[in-house]
N, C-alpha and C positions, 0 to 999 in steps of 0.2 A: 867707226872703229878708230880708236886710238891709243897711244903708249901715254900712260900716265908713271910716272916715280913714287911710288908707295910714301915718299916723306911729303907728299902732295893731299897724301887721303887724313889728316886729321880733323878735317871739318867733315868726313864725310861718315865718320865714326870708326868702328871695326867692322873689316872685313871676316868672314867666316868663310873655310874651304867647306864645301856643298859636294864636290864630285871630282873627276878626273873623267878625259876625253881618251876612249881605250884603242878609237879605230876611226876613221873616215867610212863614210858609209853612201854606198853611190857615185855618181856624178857630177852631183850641182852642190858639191859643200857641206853636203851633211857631216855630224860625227853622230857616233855611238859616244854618249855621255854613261859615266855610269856616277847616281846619283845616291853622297851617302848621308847624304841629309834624308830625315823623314817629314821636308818641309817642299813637295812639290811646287807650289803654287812661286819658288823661285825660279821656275823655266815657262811660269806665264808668258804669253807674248808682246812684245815690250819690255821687259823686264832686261836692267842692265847688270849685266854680272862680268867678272875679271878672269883672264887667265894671265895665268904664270907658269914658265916653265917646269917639270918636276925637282923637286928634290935631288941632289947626287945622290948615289947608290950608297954611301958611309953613312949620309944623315935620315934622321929618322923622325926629323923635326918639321911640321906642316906649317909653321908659321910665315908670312910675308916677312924679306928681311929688309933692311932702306936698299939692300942694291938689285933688288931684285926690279925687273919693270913687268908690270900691267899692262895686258890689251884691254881696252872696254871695250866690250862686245854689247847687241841688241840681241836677245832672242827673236826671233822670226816666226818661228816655231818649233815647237814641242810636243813628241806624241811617242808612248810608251812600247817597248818591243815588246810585238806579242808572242808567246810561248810557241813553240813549234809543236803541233798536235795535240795541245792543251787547251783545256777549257777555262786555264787561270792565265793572267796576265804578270808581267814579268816588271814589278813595281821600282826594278834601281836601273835596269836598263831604259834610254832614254834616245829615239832620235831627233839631232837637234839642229837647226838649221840659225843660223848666227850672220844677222843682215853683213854685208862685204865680204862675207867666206862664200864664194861661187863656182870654184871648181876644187875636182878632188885634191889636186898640188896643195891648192891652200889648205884642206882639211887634214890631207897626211901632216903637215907642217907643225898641226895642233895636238898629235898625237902623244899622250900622256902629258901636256898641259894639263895643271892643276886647276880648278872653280871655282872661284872666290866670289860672295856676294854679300851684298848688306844685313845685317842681320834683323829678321824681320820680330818686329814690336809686338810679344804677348805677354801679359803678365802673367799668363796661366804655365807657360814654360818655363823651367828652371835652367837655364843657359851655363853650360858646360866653362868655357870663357868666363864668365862673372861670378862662379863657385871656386875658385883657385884664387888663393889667398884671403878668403873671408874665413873669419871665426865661427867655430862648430861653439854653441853653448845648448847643455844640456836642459828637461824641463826644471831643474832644482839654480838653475842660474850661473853652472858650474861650464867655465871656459873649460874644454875638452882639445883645444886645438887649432889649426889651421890645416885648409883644407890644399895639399899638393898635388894631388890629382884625383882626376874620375875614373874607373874602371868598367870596363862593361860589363856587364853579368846577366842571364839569361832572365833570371828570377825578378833581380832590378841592378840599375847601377848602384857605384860604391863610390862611397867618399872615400878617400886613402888618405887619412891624416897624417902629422908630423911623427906621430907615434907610431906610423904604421898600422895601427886601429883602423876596419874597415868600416863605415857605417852607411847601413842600406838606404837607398834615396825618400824608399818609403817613410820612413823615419821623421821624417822634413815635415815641419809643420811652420814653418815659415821663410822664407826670404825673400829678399834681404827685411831684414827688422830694421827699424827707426836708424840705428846705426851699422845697415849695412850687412850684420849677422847671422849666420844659419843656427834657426835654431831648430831641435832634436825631439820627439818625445821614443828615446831609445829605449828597451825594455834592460831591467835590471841584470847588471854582469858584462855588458857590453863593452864599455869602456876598459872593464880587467881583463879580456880577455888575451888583448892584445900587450900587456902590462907583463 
């Protein structure tokens, strides 16, 4: 366990917040993680992930700032809270045991600490972070945009472009291209709609 300065992690790439720690749980350290990554296998054990204090109550911003500092923590282990009376398992609840948190002081201490961790290498994912600020070009070749946020949506996420134009994730038939680009095959009217 140690305090790292976030202007220290550029060789270690970007970090991604994963969770937040809602509660101390037990005697010997644990927390209750609650995890909002759909990427379990980053509370493998061994696995080095960051916390950081939360946010103040004004901002509404997730990002690590340079003044913020990092704990690097070990996972120790990791095992899912199971449903009370239920025969399904309770997939964003998390108890987690983080090698040098060993009593509950220490764990209260972590409570509503942010989860930061590497961001794990699949080209089969389309990364939230690396879709903001890349170019939406349509199948006709037609720049559409830049992409300012992702929106969750039940159906699929939403690209939220410069124009305010929403376009569904489904839509994506490739990124990044050769240079970087998202590109679309959008069904016709798409683009007007938000026009």
């Amino acid at each position: 366990m140690s305090n790292i300065n976030p202007r220290d992690l550029s060789e270690m790439g970007k970090l991604l917040e994963i969770g937040y720690i809602s509660k101390a749980h037990g005697v010997k350290g644990e927390v209750v993680l609650v995890l909002t990554s759909d990427r379990p296998e980053h509370l493998d054990t061994g696995r080095v992930v960051f916390l950081t204090k939360p946010p103040g109550p004004q901002s509404r911003v997730s990002r690590v700032g340079p003044d913020d500092s990092l704990m690097e923590v070990v996972v120790q282990q990791a095992s899912q809270v199971p449903s009370k009376g239920q025969s399904w398992v309770d997939t964003t609840h998390w108890i987690v045991k983080f090698a040098g948190i060993d009593t509950r002081n220490q764990a209260e201490a972590l409570r509503q600490h942010r989860v930061l961790a590497k961001k794990i290498e699949d080209s089969s994912v389309l990364w939230v972070d690396d879709m903001i600020g890349a170019e939406v070009v349509d199948s006709t070749g037609t720049s559409r945009g830049k992409v300012v946020a992702v929106e969750a949506n039940p159906a699929s996420d939403l690209l939220v472009l410069e124009s305010k134009c929403l376009v569904p994730v489904v839509f994506v038939t490739c990124f990044p291209d050769e240079r970087g680009r998202i590109l679309v095959d959008a069904p016709e009217g798409l683009f007007e709609i938000a026009t």
